[in-house]
N, C-alpha and C positions, 0 to 999 in steps of 0.2 A: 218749509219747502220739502215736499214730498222726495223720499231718493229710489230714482230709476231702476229698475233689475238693469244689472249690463248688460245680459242676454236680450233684453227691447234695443240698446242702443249699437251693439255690435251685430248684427246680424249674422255674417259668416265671413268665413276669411276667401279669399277672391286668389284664385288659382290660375295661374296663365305660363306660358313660357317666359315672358317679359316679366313675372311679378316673382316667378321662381330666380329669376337674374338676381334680382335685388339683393333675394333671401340668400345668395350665397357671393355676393360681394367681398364676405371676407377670408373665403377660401382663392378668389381670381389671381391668377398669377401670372397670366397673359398682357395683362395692360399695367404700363408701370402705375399709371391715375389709379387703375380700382384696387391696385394694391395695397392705398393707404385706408380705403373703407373698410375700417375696424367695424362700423356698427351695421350691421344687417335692417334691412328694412322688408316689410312687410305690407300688408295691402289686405283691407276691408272691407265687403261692406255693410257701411252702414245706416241707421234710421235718417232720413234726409231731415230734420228738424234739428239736429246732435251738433251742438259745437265739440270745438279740439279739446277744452277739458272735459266735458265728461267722456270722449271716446278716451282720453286717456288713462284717466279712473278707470274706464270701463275695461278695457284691456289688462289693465294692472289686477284688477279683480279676477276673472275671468285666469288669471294665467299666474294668479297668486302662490301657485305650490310650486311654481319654477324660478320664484323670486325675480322677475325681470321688469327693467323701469323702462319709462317711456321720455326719451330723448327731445324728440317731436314728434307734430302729429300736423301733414301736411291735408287738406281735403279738397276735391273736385267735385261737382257735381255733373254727371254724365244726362245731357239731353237723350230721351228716345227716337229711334232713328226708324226714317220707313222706309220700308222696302216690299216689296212687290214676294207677294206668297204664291208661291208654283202651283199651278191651275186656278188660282182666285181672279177675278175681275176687278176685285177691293186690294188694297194696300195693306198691309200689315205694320205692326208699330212694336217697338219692342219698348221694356220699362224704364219709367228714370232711374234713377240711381246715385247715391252719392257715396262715393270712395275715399277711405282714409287711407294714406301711407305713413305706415308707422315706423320710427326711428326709435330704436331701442339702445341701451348703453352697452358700452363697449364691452364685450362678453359676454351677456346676455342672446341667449336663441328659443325661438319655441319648437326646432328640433328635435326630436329624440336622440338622433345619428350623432350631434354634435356637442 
C-alpha cells in the first residue's frame, strides 16, 4: 500500500467566523456548556476520497513539530450550490467539497498565541 503525501489528503484549513468559534471553545467563558470544551476543534478541507484515518495521520504529520493528537475527526461532504452570477443568463455552480472537523486532545492548539 502506497502512503499518501498528507499535503494531497489535507488540503487547507477552512477559515470562517463559525470555524474560528470552534477553535477557541476553550478560551469561552460566556456559556457555562462551552466552558467545559477543553479540546479545540478545527476544520479542513479535504481530498473528497480521504477517510477519518488518514485525515488524521495526516494532520498528525502535517503539524508534527507542535506534537498535537487527533481526538476525532468528524466529515461532511458539502453539495455545490447554484446560484445566478450577476449579469449572466447561465447559473453558476460553486465546488464540492468535503470537510473535516478535527478534535484534538486536551491541550493541544495549532495556534501560535496559545
Amino acid at each position: 500500500m502506497s502512503q499518501k503525501n498528507p499535503y494531497d489528503i489535507v488540503k487547507s484549513r477552512y477559515i470562517t467566523e463559525k470555524t474560528t468559534m470552534l477553535s477557541q471553545l476553550k478560551k469561552a467563558q460566556s456559556n457555562p456548556s462551552l466552558k467545559r470544551c477543553e479540546s479545540p476543534k478545527y476544520v479542513f478541507i479535504v481530498d473528497p476520497s480521504a477517510n477519518k484515518t488518514e485525515i488524521a495521520d495526516a494532520i498528525e504529520q502535517i503539524y508534527a513539530a507542535r506534537n498535537v493528537k487527533v481526538e476525532a475527526v468528524n466529515t461532511l461532504n458539502v453539495k455545490p450550490k447554484i446560484a445566478n452570477r450577476r449579469g449572466n443568463r447561465r447559473a453558476g455552480r460553486s465546488n464540492h467539497m468535503k470537510k473535516a472537523i478535527v478534535t484534538l486532545s486536551r491541550g493541544d492548539s495549532l495556534a501560535d498565541e496559545d
